[in-house]
C-alpha positions in Angstrom: -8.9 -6.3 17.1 -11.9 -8.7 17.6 -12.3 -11.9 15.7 -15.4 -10.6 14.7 -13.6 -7.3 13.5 -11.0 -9.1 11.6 -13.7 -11.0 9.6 -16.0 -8.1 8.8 -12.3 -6.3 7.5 -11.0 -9.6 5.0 -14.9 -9.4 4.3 -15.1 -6.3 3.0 -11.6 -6.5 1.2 -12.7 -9.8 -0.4 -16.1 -7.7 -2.0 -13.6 -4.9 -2.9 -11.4 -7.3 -5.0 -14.5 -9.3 -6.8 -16.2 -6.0 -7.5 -13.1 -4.3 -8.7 -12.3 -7.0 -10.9 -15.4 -7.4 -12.5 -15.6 -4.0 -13.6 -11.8 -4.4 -15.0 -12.6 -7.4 -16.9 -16.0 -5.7 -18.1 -13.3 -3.0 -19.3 -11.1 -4.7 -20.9 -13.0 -7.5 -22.4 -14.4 -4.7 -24.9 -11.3 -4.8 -26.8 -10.6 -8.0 -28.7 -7.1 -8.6 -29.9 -5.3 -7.4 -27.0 -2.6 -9.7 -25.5 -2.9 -10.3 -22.0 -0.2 -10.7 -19.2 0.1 -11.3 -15.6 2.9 -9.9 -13.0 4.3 -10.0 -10.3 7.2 -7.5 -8.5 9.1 -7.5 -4.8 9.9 -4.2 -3.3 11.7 -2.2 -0.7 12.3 1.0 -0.1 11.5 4.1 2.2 8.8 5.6 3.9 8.7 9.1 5.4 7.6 10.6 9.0 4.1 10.6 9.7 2.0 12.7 12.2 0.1 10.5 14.7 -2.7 12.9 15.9 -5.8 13.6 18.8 -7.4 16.2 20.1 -5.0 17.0 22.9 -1.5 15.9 21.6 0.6 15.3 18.6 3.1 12.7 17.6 5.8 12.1 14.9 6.4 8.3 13.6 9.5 7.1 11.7 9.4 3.8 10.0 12.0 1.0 9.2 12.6 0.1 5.6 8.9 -0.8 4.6 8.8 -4.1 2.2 6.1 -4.6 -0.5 4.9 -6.8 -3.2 2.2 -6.6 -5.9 0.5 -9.0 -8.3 -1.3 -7.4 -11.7 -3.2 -8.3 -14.6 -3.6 -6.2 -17.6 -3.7 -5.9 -21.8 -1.8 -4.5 -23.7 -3.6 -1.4 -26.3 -0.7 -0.8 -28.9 2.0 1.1 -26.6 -0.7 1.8 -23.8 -1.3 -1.1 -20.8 -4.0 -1.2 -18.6 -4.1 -3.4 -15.4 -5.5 -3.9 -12.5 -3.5 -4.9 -9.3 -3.2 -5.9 -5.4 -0.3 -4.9 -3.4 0.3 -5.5 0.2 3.1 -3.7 2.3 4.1 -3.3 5.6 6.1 -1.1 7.7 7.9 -1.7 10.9 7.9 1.0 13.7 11.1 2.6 14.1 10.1 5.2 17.4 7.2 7.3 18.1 8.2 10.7 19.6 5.5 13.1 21.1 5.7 16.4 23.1 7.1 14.3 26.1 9.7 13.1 24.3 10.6 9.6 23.0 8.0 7.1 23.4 9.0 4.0 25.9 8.6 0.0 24.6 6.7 1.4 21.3 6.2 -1.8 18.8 4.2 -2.3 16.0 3.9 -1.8 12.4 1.2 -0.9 9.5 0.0 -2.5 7.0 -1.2 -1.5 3.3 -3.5 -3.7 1.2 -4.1 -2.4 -1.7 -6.8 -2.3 -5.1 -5.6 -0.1 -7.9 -6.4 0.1 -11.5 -3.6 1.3 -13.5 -2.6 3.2 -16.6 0.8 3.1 -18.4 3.0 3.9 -21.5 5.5 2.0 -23.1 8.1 3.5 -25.0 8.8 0.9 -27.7 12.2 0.9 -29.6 14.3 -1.8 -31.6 16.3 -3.4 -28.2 14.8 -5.4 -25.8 14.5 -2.7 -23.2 11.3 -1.0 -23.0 10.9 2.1 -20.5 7.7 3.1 -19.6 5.8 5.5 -17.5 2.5 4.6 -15.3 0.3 6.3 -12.7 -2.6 4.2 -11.2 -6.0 5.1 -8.0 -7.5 2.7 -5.7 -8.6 1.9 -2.7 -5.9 1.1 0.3 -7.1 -0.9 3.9 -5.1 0.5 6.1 -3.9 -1.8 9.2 -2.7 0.1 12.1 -1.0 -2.0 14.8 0.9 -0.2 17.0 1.6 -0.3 21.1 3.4 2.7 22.7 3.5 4.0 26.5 4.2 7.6 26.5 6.2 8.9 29.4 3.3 11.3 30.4 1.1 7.9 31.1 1.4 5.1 33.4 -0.6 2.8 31.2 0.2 1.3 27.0 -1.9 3.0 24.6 -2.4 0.1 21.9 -4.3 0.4 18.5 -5.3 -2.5 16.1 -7.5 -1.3 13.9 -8.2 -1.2 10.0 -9.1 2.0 8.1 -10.0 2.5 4.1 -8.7 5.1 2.7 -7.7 6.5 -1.0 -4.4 5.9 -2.6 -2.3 6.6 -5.8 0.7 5.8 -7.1 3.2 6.7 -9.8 5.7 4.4 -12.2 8.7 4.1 -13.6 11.1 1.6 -15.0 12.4 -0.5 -17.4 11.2 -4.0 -19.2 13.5 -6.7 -19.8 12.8 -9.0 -22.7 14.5 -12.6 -21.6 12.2 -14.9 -23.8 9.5 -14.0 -26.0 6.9 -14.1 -23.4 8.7 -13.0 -20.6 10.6 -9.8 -19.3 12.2 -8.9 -16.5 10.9 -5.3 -14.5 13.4 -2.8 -13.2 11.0 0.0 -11.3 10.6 2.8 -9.2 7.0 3.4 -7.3 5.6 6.6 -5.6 3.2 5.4 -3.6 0.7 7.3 -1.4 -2.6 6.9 0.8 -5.1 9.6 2.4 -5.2 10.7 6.1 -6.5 7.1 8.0 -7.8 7.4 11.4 -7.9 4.4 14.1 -9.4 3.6 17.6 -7.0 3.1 20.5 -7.5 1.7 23.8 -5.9 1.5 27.1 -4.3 -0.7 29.6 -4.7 1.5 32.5 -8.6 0.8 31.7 -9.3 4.5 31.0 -12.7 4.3 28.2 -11.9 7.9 27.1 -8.9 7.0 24.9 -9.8 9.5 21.9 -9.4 8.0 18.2 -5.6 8.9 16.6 -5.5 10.4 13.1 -2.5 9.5 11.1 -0.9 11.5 8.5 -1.1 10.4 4.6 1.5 7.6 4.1 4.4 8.4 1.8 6.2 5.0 0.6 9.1 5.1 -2.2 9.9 1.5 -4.1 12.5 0.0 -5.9 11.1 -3.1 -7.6 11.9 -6.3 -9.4 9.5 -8.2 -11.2 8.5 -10.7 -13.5 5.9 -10.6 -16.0 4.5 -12.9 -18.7 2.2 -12.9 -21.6 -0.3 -15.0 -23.0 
């Protein structure tokens, strides 16, 4: 990707994130009396198989241990939380493998910036364990930066591009009270984006490399977090 193209992407993410946060705080300001917090969680876990796809051939990609990690603000309505939050995760490139078999010297990795707003429940009790249950919609930037030379070409088919697409996600996990402003987070995340399609070019100089649509990414987290109040 151009310099130029890199700009006009952090550009448009950087309006997304001031425009998404004014409406939250516009939201949220409506309710006096709420207590605020902040938080912030690490994450691994496990993506599926996507389909890489063009006009004249298909692909399946498989993905190394994908690594994530979020930051969120949000108030608190009784036993209900409402927050808004960026993530950012990447995904390494295991191997690409077409109709001609395995890919050769395939490399990359995608990326998944991410502006959600999201809803949860707490289930309060008497111990200082609090489960609760969340689901959240955004908007994902999708960075797709892979290089792979299948066996049927002579030249690397590349592809460094950024797409926006629509994601969701679903919650679990538990809240660990260590101090009375603090917890600890134990959680589990479902996340998921649309279909994302990217342009590709060629080192054998061809200029009728066709765009590549990739299947719906399908990530599952295990988190740990912190998160305080104020």
């Amino acid at each position: 990707m151009t310099i130029k193209n890199h700009k006009a992407a952090y550009k448009a993410l950087g309006v997304a994130l001031i425009t998404s946060g004014a409406l939250f705080f516009t939201a949220t300001s409506a309710y006096a009396g709420s207590d605020s917090y902040v938080s912030m969680q690490l994450e691994t876990g496990q993506q599926q198989d996507s389909k890489r796809s063009t006009p004249k051939y298909t692909s399946n990609i498989s993905y190394h241990s994908p690594t994530a990690f979020k930051f969120a603000y949000g108030k608190h309505y009784g036993q209900y939380r409402l927050e808004g939050e960026f993530g950012y995760a990447k995904s390494t490139i295991n191997e690409i493998i077409g109709h001609y078999g395995q890919q050769t010297d395939e490399s990359g990795h995608e990326e998944y910036y991410s502006l959600m707003v999201n809803g949860l429940m707490d289930f309060k009790n008497t111990t200082n364990f609090t489960p609760y249950l969340g689901a959240g919609l955004g908007a994902v930037d999708v960075h797709n930066n892979v290089s792979y030379k299948p066996l049927a070409t002579t030249g690397t088919l590349t592809s460094d591009h950024y797409s926006w697409v629509w994601g969701y996600q679903a919650m679990a996990g538990v809240n660990w009270k260590v101090k009375p402003k603090m917890d600890v987070s134990f959680s589990y995340r479902y996340f998921a984006t649309g279909d994302h399609t990217h342009q590709q070019s060629s080192t054998s100089g061809s200029t009728t490399v066709p765009d590549i649509k990739i299947q719906a990414a399908r990530i599952q987290f295990i988190g740990l977090g912190l998160r305080y109040a104020f």
